[in-house]
N, C-alpha and C positions, 0 to 999 in steps of 0.2 A: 146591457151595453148596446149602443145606436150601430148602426154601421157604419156611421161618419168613427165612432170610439174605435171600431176594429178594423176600420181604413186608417187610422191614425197611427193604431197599434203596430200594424204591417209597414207603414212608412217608417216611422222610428226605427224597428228592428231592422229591416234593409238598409237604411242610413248606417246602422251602426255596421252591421254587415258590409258594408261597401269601405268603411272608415275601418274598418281591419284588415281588409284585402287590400287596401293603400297602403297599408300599417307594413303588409308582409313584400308587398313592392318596393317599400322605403325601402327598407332591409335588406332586399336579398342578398348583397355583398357585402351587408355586417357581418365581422365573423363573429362566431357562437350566435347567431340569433336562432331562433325555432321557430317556424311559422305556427302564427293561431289561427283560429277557428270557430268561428260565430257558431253557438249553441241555440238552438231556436226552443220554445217550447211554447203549448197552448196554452192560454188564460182556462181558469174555469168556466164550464159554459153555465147558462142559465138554463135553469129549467121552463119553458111553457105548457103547460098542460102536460101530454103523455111524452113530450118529446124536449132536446135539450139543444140549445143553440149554441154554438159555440161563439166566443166570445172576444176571436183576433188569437193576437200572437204576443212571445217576450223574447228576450235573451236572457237567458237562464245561465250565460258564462261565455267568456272566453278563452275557449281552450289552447294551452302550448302543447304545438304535437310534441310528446317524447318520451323517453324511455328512460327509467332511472339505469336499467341492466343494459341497456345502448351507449348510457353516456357513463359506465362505469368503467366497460370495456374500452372506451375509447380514450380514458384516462389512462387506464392502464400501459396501455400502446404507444399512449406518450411518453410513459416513464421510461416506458424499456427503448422506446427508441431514441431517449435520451441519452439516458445512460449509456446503449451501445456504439451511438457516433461516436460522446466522451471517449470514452474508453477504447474506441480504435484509435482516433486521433492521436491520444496522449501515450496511447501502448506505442502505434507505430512511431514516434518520433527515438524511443528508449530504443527502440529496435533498429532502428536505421543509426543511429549512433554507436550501438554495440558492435552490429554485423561490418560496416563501412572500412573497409580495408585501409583508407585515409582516415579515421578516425576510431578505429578498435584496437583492440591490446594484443591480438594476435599477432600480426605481423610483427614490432615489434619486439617480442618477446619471443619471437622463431629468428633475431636477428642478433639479438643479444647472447643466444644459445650459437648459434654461428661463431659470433665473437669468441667466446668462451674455447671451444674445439679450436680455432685459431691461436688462443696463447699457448693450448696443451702442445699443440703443434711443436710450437717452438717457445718454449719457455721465458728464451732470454731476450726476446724483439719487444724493443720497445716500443715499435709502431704499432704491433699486434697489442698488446697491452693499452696504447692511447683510444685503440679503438675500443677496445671494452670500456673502458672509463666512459668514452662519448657514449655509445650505448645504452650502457647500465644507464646514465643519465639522461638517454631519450624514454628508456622506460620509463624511470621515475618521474618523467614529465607527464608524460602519456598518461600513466594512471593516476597525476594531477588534474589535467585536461578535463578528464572521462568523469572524476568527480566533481569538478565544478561545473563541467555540462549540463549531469543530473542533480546538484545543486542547484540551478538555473531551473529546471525542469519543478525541484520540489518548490522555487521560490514562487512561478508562475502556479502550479498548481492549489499553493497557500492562498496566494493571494484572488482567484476563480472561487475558492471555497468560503474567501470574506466576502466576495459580493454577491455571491448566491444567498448566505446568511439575509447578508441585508436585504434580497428580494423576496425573501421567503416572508421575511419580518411585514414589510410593505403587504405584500397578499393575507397575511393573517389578519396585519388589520383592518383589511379593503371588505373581507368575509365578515369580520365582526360585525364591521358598520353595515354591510348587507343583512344579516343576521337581523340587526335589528332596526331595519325598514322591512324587512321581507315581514318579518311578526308586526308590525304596526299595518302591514297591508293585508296580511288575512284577514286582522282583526276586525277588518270593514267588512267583512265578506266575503271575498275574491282573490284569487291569487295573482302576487304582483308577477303577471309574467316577464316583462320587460327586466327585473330584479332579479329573477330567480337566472334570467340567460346570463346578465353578469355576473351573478355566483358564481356558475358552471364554470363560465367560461375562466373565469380567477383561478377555479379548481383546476383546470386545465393546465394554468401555467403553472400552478405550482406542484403537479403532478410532473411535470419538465423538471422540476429541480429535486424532486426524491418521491419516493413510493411515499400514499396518503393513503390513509383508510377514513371514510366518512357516518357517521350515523344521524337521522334525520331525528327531528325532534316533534311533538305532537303542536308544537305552537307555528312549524313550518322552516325552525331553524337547522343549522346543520352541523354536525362537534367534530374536527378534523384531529386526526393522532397521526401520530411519525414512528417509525422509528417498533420497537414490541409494547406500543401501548402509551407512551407519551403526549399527551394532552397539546395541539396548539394552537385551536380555537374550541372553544367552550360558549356557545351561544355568543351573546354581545362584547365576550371578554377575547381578547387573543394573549397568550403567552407567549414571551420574547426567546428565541433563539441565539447563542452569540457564538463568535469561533474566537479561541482563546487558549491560552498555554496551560490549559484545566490537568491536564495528566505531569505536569515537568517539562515536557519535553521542549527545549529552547526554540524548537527548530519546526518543531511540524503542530498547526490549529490544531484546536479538539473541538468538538461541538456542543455546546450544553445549552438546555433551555431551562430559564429562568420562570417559574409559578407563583400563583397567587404575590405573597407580600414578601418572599424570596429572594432575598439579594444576593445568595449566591447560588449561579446555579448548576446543575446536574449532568453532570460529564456523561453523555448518549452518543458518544461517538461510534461504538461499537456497533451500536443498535439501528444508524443509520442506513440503507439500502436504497437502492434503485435509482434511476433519472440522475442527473447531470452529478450533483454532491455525494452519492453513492458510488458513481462511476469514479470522480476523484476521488474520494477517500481509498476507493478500492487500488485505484491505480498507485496510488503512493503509497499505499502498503507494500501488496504484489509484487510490483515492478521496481519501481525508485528507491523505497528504502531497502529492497533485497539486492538490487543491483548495487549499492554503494558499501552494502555491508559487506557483500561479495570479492568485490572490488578492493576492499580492504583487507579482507581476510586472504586473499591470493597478495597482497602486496606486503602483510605482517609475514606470511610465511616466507613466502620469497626471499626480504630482506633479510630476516632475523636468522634462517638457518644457513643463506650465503655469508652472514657476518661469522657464524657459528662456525662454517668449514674456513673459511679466510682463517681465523685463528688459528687452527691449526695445521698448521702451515708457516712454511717461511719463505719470506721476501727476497727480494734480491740481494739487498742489505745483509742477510743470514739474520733477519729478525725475525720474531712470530707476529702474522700478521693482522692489522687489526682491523675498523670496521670499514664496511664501504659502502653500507645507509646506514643515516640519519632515522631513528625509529620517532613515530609520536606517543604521546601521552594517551592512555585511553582516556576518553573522555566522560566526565560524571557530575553530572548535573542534579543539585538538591530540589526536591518539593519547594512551591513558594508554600513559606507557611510552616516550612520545620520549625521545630523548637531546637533541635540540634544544632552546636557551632562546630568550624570546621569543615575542613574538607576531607569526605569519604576519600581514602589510599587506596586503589585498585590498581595492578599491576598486571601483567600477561607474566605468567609462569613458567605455562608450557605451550607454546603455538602452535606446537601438533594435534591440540585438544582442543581449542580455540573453535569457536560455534559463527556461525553469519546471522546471529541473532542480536539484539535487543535486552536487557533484563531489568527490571526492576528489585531492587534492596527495599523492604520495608524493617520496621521496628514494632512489635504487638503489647514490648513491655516489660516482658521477657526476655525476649530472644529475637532473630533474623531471620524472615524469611526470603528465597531468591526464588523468583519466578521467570522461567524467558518469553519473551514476548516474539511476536501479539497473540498467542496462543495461552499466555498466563501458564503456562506447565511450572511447575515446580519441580527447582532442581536441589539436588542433595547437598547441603555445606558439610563440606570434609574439616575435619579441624586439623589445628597446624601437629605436624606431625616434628618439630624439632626438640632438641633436649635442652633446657625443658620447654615444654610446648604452650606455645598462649594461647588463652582461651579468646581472645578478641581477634586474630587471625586466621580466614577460612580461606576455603580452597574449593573451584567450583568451573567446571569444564574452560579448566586453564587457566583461571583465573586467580588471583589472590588480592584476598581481600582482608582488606585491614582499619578497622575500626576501633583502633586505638589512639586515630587521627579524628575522629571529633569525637562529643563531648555533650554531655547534658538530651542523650536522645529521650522523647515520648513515644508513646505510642500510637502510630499514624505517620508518623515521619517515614519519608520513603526518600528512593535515590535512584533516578534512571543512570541505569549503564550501558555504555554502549561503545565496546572494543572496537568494534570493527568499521562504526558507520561512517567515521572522515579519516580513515588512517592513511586512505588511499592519498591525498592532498597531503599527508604530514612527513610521508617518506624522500628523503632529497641522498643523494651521491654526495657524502664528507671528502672521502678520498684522492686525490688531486694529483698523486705522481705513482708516472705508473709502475714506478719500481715497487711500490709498496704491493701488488698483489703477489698473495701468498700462493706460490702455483706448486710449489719444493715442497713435497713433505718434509715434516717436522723433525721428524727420527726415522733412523735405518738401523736394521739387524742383521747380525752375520752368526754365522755358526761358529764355535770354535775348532781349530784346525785338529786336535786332539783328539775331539769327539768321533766315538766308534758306535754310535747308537743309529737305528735306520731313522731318528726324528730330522725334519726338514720343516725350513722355517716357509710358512705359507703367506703370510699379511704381518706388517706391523704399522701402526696407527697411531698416531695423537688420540686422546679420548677427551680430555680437560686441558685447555690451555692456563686452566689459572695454578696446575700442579707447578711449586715450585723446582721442584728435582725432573722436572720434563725432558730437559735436554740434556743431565745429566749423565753422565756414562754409567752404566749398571749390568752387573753379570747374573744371568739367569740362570740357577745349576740345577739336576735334579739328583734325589736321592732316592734311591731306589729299592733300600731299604723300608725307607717308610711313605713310598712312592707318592714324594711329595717334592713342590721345587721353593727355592730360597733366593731371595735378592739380595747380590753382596754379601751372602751368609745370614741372612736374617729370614727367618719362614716365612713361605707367602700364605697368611689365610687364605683354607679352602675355600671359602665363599668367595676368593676372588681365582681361582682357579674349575673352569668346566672342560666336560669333556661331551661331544656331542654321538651320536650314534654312527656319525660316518668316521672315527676315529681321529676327528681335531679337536687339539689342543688348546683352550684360549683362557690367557694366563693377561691378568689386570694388573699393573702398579706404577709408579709413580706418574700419573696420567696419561700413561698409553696402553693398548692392546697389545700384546703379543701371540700370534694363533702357528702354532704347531702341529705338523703332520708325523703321525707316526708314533713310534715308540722309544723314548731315550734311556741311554744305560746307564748305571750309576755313575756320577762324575759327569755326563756330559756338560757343555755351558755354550749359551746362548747371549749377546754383548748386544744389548741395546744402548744405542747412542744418539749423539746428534747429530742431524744431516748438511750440517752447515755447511756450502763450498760445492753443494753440490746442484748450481745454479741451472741446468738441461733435466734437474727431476722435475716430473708435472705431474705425481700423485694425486698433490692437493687439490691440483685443477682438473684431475679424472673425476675425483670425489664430488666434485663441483659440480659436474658435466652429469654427477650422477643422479644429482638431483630432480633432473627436469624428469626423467624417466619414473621418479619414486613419487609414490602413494603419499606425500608430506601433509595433504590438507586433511586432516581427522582420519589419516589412513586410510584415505577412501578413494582418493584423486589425484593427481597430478596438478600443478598449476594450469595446464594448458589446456586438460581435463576439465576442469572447475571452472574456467573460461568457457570452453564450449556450453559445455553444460547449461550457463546464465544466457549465452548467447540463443541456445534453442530452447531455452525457457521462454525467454520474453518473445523468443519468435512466435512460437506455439501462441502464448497469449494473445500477440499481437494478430495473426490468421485469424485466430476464434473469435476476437472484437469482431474481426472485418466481417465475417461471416454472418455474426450475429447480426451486426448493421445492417445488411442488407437483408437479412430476416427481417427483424425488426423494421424496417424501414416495406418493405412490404404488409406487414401483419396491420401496421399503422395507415397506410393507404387502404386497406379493405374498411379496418375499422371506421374510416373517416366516410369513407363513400358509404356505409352502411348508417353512418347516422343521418349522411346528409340526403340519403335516399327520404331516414322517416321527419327527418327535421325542416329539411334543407327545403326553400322557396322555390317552387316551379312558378318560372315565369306566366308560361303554357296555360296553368291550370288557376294563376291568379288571372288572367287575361281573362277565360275564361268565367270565370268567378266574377268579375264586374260588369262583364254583360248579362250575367242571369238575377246578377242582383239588382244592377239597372233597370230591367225589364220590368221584375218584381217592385224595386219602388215605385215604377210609374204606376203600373197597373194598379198599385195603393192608391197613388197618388189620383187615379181615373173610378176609385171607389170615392174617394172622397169626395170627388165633384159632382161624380152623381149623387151621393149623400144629400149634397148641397141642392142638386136641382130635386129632387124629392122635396127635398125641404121648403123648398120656394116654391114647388107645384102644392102643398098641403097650406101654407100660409095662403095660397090664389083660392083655394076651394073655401078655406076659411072664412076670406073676406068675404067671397062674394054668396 
């Protein structure tokens, strides 16, 4: 090679050199670009006798500075700092809705109980009475409100989790078609770096909408999975994600991604995490459908056992009283897709045992299984236990269930159920005068004037309003002989007669309690009757009053109890978003600046860079001309 060939060699490479220090100027405020990096390397040299000349220069690459482990972390930081805004945001709004004195169930239901000690006050005001009725019917509203708020809440949240889908879908196949230009640009040689920064940068955003994991391929491609192992890009191919009512459920997306030749596809809702679709999925589990089922299950219990003590009881009328909500239907929604016709019968049983869950009914072919959700536990079907007992009627934490209302089931047919999740919305005040609240106990007992026994009557009660001999007169005697007592002369089964350790008496029949202190003597009798006329008792409405105080929700809580409870649940949650946020939202700042330290375009050092490669072109360019004048002085010696 002449020197003119290795003045030539040196101009070229600095050209190219100066055209990628442009390259990284263009750029500096593209986002995701990576500055490159002119690789120089020497030609082989020639050998002349004992010694070897070298022979100029090439560019041998140009390099993108970066880091696969830099821009993996920095993916990651996106996720989490996605997902942690999501999920303050969407926590706090459930939280400020719940806690909000103008807008929670608390006050309200501290007002309604007001109400209540107000009619016990005085039984017979019928102004006291109008105001319960208003009341009772601001709660009822209230925990309409509260469910269609987070109703609202799950609606926006659904509809966040369709267009995330659809941008998830656009990045899978923005990767593909990268994928396969990026392997058509190795193929030449060289890596397309300009390619590979819009990869990343795609990977970036879609690291924003849920946790990715990537693996590289030996052709230069990259295969992105979601979710524990779900494929959805595979080299040149991308596989479609969709959100859709894939589990049943009317009311809330599932996510499934669609593969290969697939048309139907694969319910990964579960398996979803992280960045923005993780953080909603999560929140609408968590927060919104535990808050509504909550919501419900404080509004079945409330209602069903104030209608349960209302019965017994009597009104001003001297009636037993009847209800004063309006209950809903549990709600039961079939699989698209059963084979089964008919509508699955599910009833609430017992509301004391009543769960703030979720379940699914399947069919295996055999037989039923129940599972509560979203935890899939499986719970135990009690079979119906009446004479004689069907075998298509179970019984399952309060539930009853009856499956003798459809017809023709396979196996895979299933049936979400879900007691509690809009009951809140379904509960309304029937009741409308207010003479009808039953504040009177139903029955009163007196001792008989005769009796010479030290027994003394402690409580008598309604137990069943639907007993027909309820208000009936009936004498309670006892025999002492066979110390046992008899109604109206007729023996009370001992299974309907206890006696406890502190020496009370508590005697069951014709749908009331009777409890007893003491010891009676043969002959004494005890005259349970009806209380009719006796318009200034307010048993009924103490029993009422007693309610707020009692353990009613799964024996565990109070309704007011069970309200807090949700309210410093979702608070809790909603703190730890916030917290996380601003973790997150820092951990992501360091991230960022740490790439853009090894990535990121200094101005400074491109500035630089153009004058040292400027210098270096000329000085080529000042080899070449003397090459030339060489040249011209050898052709002068030549001639002449």
């Amino acid at each position: 090679m002449t020197v003119m060939s290795t003045g030539l060699s040196g101009l070229l490479a600095f050209q190219r050199a100066l055209a990628t220090t442009s390259h990284n100027i263009a750029n500096s405020s593209t986002e995701g670009y990576s500055r490159q990096s002119t690789e120089f390397a020497t030609n082989t040299p020639n050998r002349y006798g004992s010694s070897f000349i070298g022979q100029g220069v090439y560019v041998s690459s140009v390099r993108r500075i970066q880091s696969d482990l830099v821009d993996a972390q920095l993916r990651t930081s996106l996720s989490n700092s996605s997902y942690a805004d999501v999920r303050s945001a969407m926590t706090g709004r459930s939280d400020s809705l719940l806690s909000d004195e103008a807008t929670g169930l608390a006050p309200v239901m501290e007002t309604y109980f007001s109400s209540l000690q107000d009619v016990a006050d005085d039984p017979t005001s019928l102004s006291a009475r109008t105001v319960l009725l208003n009341d009772a019917d601001t709660l009822a509203k209230r925990l309409a409100a509260l469910d269609q708020q987070l109703g609202e809440q799950r609606t926006a949240i659904n509809g966040q989790i369709a267009v995330d889908v659809d941008e998830i879908n656009q990045y899978a196949q923005s990767l593909a078609t990268l994928n396969r230009q990026i392997v058509s640009g190795y193929s030449l040689g060289s890596p397309p770096n300009d390619l590979l920064d819009q990869r990343d940068q795609i990977l970036g955003k879609l690291a924003e909408k849920l946790d990715v994991k990537t693996t590289t391929q030996d052709d230069g491609s990259i295969d992105v999975f979601v979710g524990n192992g779900q494929a959805l890009v595979m080299g040149a191919t991308a596989n479609e994600m969709v959100a859709d009512h894939l589990s049943g459920d009317p009311y809330n997306l599932d996510i499934g991604i669609k593969s290969g030749t697939s048309t139907q596809p694969i319910d990964v809702t579960r398996f979803m995490t992280g960045g923005e679709l993780g953080a909603l999925l999560e929140t609408r589990t968590e927060v919104v459908d535990k808050a509504q089922n909550t919501l419900g299950l404080i509004g079945l219990n409330l209602a069903t056992q104030f209608n349960d003590q209302n019965h017994l009881g009597l009104d001003l009328n001297g009636e037993l009283g009847g209800d004063i909500f309006a209950l809903p239907e549990v709600s039961v929604s079939a699989r698209t897709g059963n084979t089964a016709t008919g509508a699955l019968g599910v009833t609430i049983a017992d509301v004391g045992q009543l769960t703030a869950s979720d379940y699914r009914l399947q069919y295996d072919g055999t037989g039923y299984r129940l599972t509560r959700l979203p935890d899939s536990e499986v719970v135990t079907l009690d079979p119906d236990t009446a004479v004689p007992p069907d075998p298509n009627v179970f019984y399952a934490d309060g539930l009853r269930i009856d499956t003798n209302t459809i017809a023709g089931a396979q196996a895979g047919d299933s049936w979400l159920i879900q007691p509690t999740r809009f009951a809140a919305s379904g509960i309304e005040v029937t009741m409308t005068e207010p003479e009808d609240i039953a504040a009177a106990a139903a029955v009163t007992a007196n001792t008989s004037v005769l009796n010479t026994g030290a027994a003394t009557i402690q409580d008598v009660r309604a137990i069943d309003a639907t007993d027909a001999n309820l208000l009936t007169r009936a004498v309670v005697s006892y025999d002492a002989t066979t110390a046992s007592y008899s109604l109206d002369g007729v023996p009370i089964p001992a299974t309907d007669v206890t006696v406890d350790d502190d020496g009370f008496t508590t005697i069951e029949a014709n749908g009331w309690q009777l409890q007893l202190k003491g010891t009676p003597v043969d002959g004494d009798e005890f005259v349970v009757s009806s209380n009719v006329g006796q318009t200034g008792d307010n048993r009924n409405l103490l029993a009422m009053l007693d309610l707020q105080d009692t353990k009613t929700i799964q024996g565990q809580a109070t309704y007011q109890d069970s309200y807090s409870n949700l309210v410093a649940d979702v608070g809790t949650q909603a703190r730890q978003a916030q917290i996380m946020a601003e973790s997150a939202t820092s951990v992501l700042d360091e991230a960022q600046t740490q790439r853009d330290s090894l990535s990121g375009v200094n101005l400074d050092e491109e500035a630089a860079n153009v004058i040292r490669f400027q210098q270096a072109y000329q000085a080529a360019g000042q080899v070449i001309a003397t090459a030339g004048t060489m040249f011209d002085t050898l052709l002068q010696v030549l001639r002449g």
